[in-house]
C-alpha positions as CSV (number, residue, x, y, z in Angstrom):
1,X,132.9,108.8,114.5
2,X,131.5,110.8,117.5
3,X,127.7,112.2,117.0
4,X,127.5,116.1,117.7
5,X,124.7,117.2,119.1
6,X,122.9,120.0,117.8
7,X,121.5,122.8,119.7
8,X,118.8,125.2,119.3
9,X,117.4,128.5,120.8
10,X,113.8,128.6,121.5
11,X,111.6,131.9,121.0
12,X,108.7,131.9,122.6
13,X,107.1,135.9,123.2
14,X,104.6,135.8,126.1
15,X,102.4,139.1,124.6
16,X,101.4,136.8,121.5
17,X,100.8,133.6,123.7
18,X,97.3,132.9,124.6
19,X,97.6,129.9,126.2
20,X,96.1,127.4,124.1
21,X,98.5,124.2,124.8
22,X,99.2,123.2,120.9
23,X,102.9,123.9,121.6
24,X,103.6,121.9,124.4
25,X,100.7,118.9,123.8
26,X,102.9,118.1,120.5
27,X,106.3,118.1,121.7
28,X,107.0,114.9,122.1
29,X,110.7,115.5,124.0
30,X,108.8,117.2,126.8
31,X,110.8,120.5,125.8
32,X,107.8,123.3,126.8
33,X,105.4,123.7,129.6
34,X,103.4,126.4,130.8
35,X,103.6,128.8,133.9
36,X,100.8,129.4,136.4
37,X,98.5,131.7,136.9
38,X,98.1,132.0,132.7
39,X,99.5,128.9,131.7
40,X,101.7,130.6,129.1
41,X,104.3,128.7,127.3
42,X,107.9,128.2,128.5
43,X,111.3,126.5,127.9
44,X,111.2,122.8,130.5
45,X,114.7,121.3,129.1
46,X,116.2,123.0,126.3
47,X,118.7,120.6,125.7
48,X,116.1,117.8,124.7
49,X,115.1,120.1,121.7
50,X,115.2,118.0,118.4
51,X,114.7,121.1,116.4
52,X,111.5,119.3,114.5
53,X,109.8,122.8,115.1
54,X,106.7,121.0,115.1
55,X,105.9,123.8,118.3
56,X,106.3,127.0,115.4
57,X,104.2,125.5,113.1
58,X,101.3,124.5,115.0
59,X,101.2,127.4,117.3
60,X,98.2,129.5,115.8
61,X,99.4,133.2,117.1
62,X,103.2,132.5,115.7
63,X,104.4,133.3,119.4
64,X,107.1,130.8,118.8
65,X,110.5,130.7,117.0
66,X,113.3,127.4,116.7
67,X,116.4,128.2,115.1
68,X,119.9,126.4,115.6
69,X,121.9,128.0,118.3
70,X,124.6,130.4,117.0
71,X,128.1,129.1,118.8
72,X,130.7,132.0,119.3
73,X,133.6,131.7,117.2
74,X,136.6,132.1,118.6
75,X,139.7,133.8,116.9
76,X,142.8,130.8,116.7
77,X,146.0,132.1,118.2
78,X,147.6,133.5,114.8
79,X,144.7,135.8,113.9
80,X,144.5,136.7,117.8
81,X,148.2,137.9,118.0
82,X,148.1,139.8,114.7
């Protein structure tokens, strides 16, 4: 049986970030890094998210959010043609 991989969307709001390096010192996929001149938080490699949202929990000013990423659904052909 084939393995899915899982996806996620990362959060992260760049008013409430101060910096402090908690969020991308404990992930351990290398998924966050932090962008010169203020060293704020950003997204490195999305795709090597686990979703352990180790990064929400331990940032102290809550500037980041995980959550699984929402697929579109598309309509099959029958509910498209009616």
């Amino acid at each position: 049986m084939a393995k899915t991989k899982r996806s996620y969307e990362i959060e992260i709001s760049e008013t409430r970030c101060r910096s402090c390096a908690v969020c991308w010192e404990v992930c351990a996929p290398k998924v966050l890094t932090w962008k010169p001149p203020l060293n704020k938080a950003i997204i490195k490699d999305l795709d090597a998210c686990t979703g352990c949202r180790l990064c929400e929990w331990l940032c102290p000013d809550w500037a980041i959010v995980v959550r699984p990423a929402v697929k579109p659904t598309v309509p099959n052909r029958s509910e498209a043609l009616a």
